[in-house]
N, C-alpha and C positions, 0 to 999 in steps of 0.2 A: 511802708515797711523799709526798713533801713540795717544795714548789719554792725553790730557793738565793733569797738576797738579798733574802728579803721576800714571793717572789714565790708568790700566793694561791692563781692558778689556771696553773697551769705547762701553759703549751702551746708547741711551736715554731709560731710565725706567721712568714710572710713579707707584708712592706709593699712593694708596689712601685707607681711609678708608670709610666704609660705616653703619649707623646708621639709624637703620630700624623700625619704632613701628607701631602694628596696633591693634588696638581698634572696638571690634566689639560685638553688644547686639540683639538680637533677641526679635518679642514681639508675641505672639499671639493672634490677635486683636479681633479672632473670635475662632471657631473648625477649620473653614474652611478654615482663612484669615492669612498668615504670615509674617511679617514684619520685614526685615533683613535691618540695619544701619552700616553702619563702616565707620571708616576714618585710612590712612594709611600715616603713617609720613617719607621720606626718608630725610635722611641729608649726604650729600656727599663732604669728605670733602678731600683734596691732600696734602700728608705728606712729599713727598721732597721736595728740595728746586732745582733752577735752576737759573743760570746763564743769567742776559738780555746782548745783544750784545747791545752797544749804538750807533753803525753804525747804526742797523736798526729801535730803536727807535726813532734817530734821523729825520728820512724820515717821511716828512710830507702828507698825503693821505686826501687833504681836510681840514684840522684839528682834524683828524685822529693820530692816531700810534698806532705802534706793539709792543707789550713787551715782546718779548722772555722769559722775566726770571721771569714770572706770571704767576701762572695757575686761574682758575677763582676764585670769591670770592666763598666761602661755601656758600650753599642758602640749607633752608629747603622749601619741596616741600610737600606740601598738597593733598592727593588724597583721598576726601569725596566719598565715593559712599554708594547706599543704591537700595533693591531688595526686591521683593514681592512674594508669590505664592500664586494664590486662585484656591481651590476647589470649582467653584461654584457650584455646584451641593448636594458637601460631599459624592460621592460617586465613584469619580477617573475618572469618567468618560469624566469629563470636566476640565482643568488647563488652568489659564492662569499666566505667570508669565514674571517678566520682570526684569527690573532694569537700574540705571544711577550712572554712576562715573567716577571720572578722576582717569586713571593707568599711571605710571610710569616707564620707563624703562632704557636701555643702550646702548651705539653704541661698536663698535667696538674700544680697546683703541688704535688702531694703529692712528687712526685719532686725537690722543693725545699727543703720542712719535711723530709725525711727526712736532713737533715745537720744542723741543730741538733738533732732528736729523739734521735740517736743521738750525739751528743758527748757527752752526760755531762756538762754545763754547764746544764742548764734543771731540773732535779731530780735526787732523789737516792733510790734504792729500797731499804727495809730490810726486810731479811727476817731475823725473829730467831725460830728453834724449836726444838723438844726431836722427834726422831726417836724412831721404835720399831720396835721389830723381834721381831714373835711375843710383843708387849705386852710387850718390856721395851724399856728406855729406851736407846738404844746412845750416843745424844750429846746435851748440852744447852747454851743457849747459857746463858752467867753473868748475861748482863744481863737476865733475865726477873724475877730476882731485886728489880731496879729500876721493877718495874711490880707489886709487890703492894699492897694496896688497894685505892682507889677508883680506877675506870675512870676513863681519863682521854682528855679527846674533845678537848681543845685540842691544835691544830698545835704553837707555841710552846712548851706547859708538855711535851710529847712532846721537841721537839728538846732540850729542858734537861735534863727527864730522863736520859735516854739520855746527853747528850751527845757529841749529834750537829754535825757543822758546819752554822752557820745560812748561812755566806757560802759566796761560792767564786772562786777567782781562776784565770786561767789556768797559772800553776805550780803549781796544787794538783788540777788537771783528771790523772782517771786513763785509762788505758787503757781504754775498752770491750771485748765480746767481738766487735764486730762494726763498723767505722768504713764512713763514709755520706760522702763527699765531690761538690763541683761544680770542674770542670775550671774556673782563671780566666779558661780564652779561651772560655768556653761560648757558643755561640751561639745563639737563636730558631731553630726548627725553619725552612729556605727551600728554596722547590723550581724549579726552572724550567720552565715549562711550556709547548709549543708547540701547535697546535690549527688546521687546516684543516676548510673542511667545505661542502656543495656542496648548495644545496635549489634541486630542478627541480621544477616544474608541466609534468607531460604534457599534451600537447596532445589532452584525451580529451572526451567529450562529459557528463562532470560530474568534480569537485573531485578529482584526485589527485594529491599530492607526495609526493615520494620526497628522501629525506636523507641523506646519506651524511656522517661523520662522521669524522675521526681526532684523536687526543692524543697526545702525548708528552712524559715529566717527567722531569725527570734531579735528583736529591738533589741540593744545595747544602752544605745544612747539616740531613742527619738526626742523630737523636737515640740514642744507644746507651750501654750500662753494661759501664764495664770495670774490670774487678777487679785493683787494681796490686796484690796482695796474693799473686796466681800469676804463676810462672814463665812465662815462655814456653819452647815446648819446644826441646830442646836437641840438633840432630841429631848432635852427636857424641858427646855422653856418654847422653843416653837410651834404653832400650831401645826396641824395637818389636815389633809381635805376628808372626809367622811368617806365611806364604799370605800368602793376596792382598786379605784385610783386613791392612793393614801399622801402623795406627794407634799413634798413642805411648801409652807406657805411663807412666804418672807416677811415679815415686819418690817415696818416707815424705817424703821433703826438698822437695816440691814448693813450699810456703808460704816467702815471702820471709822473716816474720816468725810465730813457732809461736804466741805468745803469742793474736795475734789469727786469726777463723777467716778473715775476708775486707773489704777495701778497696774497695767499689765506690764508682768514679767517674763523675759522669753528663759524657760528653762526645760530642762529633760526630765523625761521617763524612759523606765525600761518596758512597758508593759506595751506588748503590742507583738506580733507573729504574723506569718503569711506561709501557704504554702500552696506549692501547684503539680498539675500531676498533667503528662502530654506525651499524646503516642500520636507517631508520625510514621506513612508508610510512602515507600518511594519506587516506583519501576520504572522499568522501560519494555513493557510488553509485546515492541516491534520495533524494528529500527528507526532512527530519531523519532520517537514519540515516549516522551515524557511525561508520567502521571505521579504527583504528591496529595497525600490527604492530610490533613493532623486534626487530632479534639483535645484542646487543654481545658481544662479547670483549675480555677485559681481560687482561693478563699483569702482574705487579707483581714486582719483585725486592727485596728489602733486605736489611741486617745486622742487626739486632732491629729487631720490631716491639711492644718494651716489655710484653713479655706476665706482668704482674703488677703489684699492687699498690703495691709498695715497690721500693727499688734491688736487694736482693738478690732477691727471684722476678722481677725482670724482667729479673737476669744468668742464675740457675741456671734457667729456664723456657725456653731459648733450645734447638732443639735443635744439636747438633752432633755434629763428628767426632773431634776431637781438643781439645776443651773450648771454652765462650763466647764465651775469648779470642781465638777462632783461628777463629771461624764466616766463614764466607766468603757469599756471597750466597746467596739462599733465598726461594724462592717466599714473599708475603707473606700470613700467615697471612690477612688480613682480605679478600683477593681470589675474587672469584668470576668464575672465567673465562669463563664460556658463561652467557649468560640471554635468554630469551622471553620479552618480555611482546605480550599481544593483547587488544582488546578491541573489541565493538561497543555502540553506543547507539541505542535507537530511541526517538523521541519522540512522542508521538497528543496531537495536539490535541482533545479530546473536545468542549468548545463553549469559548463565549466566556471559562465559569468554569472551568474545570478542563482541564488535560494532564495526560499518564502518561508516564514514562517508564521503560525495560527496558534494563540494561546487564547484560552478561555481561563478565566482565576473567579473565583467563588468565599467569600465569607459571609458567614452565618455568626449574627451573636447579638446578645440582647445591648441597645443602643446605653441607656442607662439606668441608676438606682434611684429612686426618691422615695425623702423621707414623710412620713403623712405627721403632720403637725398642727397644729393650733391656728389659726389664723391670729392671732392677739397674744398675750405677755398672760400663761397663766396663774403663775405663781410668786408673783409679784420680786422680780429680778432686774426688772429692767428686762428682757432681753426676750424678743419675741420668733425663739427656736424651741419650743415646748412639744418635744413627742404625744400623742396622743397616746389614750388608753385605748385599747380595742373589748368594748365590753364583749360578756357570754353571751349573753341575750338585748334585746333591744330597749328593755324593761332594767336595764343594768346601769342605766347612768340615764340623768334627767333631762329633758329638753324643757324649752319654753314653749312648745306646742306639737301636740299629735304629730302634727305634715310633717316637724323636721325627724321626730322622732321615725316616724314611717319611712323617709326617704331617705334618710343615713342607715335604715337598716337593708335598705335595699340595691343600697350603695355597696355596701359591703358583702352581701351576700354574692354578688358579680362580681367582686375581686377578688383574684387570685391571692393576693397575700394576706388580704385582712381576715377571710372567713378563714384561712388555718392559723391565724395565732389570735383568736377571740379568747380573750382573758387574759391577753398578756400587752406588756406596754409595744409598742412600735418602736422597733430599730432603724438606726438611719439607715438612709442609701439602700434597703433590701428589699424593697417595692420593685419588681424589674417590670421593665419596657418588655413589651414584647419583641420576639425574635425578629430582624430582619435578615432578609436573603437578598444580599447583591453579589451581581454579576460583572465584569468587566471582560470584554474581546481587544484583543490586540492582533493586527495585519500589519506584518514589514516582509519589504522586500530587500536584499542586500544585491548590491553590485557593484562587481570587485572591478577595480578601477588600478594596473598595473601603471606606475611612473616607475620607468627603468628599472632596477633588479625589487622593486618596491612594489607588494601590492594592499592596498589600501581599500579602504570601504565606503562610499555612497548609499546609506540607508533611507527608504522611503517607508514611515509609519505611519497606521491610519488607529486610532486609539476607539472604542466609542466604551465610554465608563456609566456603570449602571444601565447596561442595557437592556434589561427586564423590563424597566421603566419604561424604555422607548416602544415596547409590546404592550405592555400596561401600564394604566400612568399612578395604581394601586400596589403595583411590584416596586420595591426597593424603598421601599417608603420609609422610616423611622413612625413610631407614634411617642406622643408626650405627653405630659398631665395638663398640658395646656387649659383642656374643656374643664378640669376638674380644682381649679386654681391653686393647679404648680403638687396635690396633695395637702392645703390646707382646706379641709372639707365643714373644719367645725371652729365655731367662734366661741370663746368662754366669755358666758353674760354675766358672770358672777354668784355668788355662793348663798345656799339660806341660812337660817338663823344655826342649823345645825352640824353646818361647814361644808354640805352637798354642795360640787359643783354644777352650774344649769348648764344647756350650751343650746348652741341655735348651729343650724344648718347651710350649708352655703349656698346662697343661688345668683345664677349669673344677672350678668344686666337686663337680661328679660324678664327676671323673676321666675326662673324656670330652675328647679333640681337638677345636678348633676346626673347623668343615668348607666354613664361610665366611665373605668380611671382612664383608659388611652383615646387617644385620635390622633388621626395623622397631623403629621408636623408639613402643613402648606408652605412650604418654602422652596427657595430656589434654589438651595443647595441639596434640594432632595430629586431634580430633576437627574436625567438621563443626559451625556455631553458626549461631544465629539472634538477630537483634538488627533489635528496634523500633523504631520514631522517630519524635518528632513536633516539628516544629519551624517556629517562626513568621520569616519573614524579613519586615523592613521597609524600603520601599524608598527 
């Protein structure tokens, strides 16, 4: 691999600059009542320059194309927001405060660099060999011919060699197997965000507030990859499967263009919402001892949550029904809907040099979502993230034989998510793990350490994290779909003459049935630890 035009250390970089203003005035409409306005200005704008390959602008996607050697236009992006606090009472005891505005953000610039990487204009990859087969030689290339002698380690005296091209111009740019484009109207990821929330002080005979909380976010401008390289499906010429999984079936002809396997293009939707709801209660029931509880519940909906690397696994990682292009909203992988957190602190003042303190902290929350899926590519896409249907009855969709048909019904009958949505297809991510309960204890001792009118701090910490674990080594555990392969429980064998799809069942390396979705996750990060510490604060 060598880079075009000179160029020594061929990498695709993106240069951008970023121009940021925000504008914000305060009013006080009352004693009580506070009124916070701002608006924030982002302008983003791309300082290099890049290369279009005109092989791939050439290719028509609809009436569509790809411009390699464009980044988007500059767009300034407006995000007004404005927040309140009232004291209605004026004497703390009662707040309500809120506020709404659109925020602004950033993805990851790799999903940026992955359009000049893959044009084909920043270097250029030779691969010259002689195959074998059963140690004899079945092909070789001629030009090996051209490198006998002395090894030869210069870049240059290689391109001459060989004679290879040193330059490269956009009418000489080829087809890749694989094109990486940015929509021109792309926008910065913006979300809208609304938020109420109500902290009261009981009227108790020591420190307790209670919080109550809500959010609500609605996409402006999320982020997603769409592949102009597949059809969309086509209800009157497409086929479809038989029963009551009805999903399209893709035709050999499904690729706009054969030569290439896929066009993913990073552009926006608006379609996508989350919101969450969190009460938090706090006292001090005795002198220095501290107790907080909270329970939030979060719901998150999107179109991709960018689950990969590069443009193509953060198209083909997407799960769906009827392929990427056509995902419709879906519980956000990255959501954790239910969590506990709790904790107390006690503090002992021991004399005038030395306190202890003892905290116990507690969370409760299901570890994570998985999606139940196909083991295999069902609908002929390419791309093997195919939701399963969750038939009514067991008799509802076909196996290749009784056992599996017997043991996927039994399967499901023990899971909690499959037996309440029987007859309907499986959404991503909403299979939850079951709940775990860890523990963490913290011991410091502080010792107040006076250097002349200065007195400063020597802390000794003893940590011990997840210590349930260290009582049970079944406490604090995680479980995972590990036993159950990951939630791909069923293989599609292929279809009869009447478009029924068959399926088989999945079974481990022993030939043994699945018999349930969790088991503990064996690992060493699930243990119970112990961690020391010594640390000087200066005041």
């Amino acid at each position: 691999a060598y880079g075009y035009n000179g160029n020594t250390k061929p990498s695709a970089d993106v240069k951008f600059g970023q121009l940021g203003v925000y504008l914000q005035d305060e009013w006080n409409i009352r004693d009580n009542f506070k009124l916070t306005a701002g608006i924030r200005m982002d302008n983003l704008s791309f300082l290099n320059d890049i290369m279009r390959n005109q092989a791939i602008y050439n290719l028509d996607f609809n009436g569509m194309h790809i411009d390699t050697g464009a980044w988007p236009d500059s767009k300034l992006q407006f995000s007004p927001r404005v927040g309140f606090t009232w004291d209605v009472f004026n004497d703390k005891t009662l707040k309500v405060r809120g506020g709404s505005g659109f925020f602004t953000g950033r993805i990851p610039l790799v999903f940026f660099t992955n359009m000049p990487t893959n044009s084909g204009m920043i270097q250029n990859l030779v691969s010259i060999t002689t195959r074998y087969k059963d140690g004899v030689v079945t092909s070789r290339n001629p030009r090996l011919d051209l490198l006998k002698g002395t090894m030869i380690t210069d870049v240059n005296q290689m391109i001459s060699t060989l004679g290879l091209p040193a330059t490269i111009s956009p009418e000489e740019g080829v087809l890749p197997s694989s094109i990486v484009g940015i929509d021109p109207d792309f926008k910065m990821p913006q979300v809208w965000k609304t938020s109420l929330a109500l902290d009261y002080q009981l009227s108790v005979s020591f420190p307790l507030t209670v919080t109550l909380e809500g959010m609500f976010s609605k996409d402006i401008n999320a982020v997603r990859q769409y592949n102009y390289n597949v059809q969309a499906p086509d209800k009157d010429t497409w086929s479809r499967f038989n029963g009551p999984d009805d999903r399209y079936i893709y035709p050999e002809n499904f690729l706009q263009h054969t030569n290439i396997s896929s066009a993913n293009v990073l552009t926006n939707t608006s379609k996508g919402w989350g919101w969450t709801g969190n009460i938090t209660v706090m006292a001090e029931p005795a002198k220095n001892v501290n107790i907080m509880a909270a329970y939030t519940h979060t719901e998150s909906k999107e179109i991709s949550g960018m689950p990969g690397s590069d443009a193509n696994s953060a198209w083909t990682n997407v799960p769906s029904i009827n392929g990427p292009n056509s995902s419709g909203l879906m519980r956000s992988q990255y959501v954790t809907p239910n969590r506990v957190v709790a904790s107390i602190n006690w503090r002992v003042h021991l004399n005038k040099k030395t306190s202890s303190n003892f905290s116990l902290f507690y969370s409760g929350y299901s570890s994570s979502g998985y999606s139940f899926m196909y083991s295999n590519d069902m609908n002929g896409d390419g791309v093997t993230n195919d939701l399963i249907y969750i038939p009514k009855t067991k008799d509802e969709i076909k196996f290749t034989s009784a056992e599996d048909a017997d043991a996927f019904w039994k399967f499901v009958s023990q899971d909690p998510y499959l037996k309440k949505h029987k007859g309907e297809y499986a959404e991503a991510y909403s299979a939850r793990a079951p709940w775990v309960h860890r523990f963490d204890f913290r011991w410091s001792r502080d010792f107040f350490v006076k250097i002349g009118k200065t007195k400063n701090t020597l802390q000794l910490s003893l940590d011990i994290l997840n210590i349930g674990n260290l009582l049970n080594s079944k406490w604090g555990v995680t479980k995972n779909m590990s036993g159950a392969n990951g939630g791909r429980i069923l293989t599609y064998k292929g279809k009869d003459e009447s478009n029924t799809p068959i399926f088989s069942m999945y079974k481990d390396s022993d030939g043994s049935y699945p018999t349930e979705s969790f088991t503990r996750n064996l690992n060493y990060s699930e243990c119970w630890k112990l961690q020391i510490g010594l640390r000087y604060v200066f005041n």
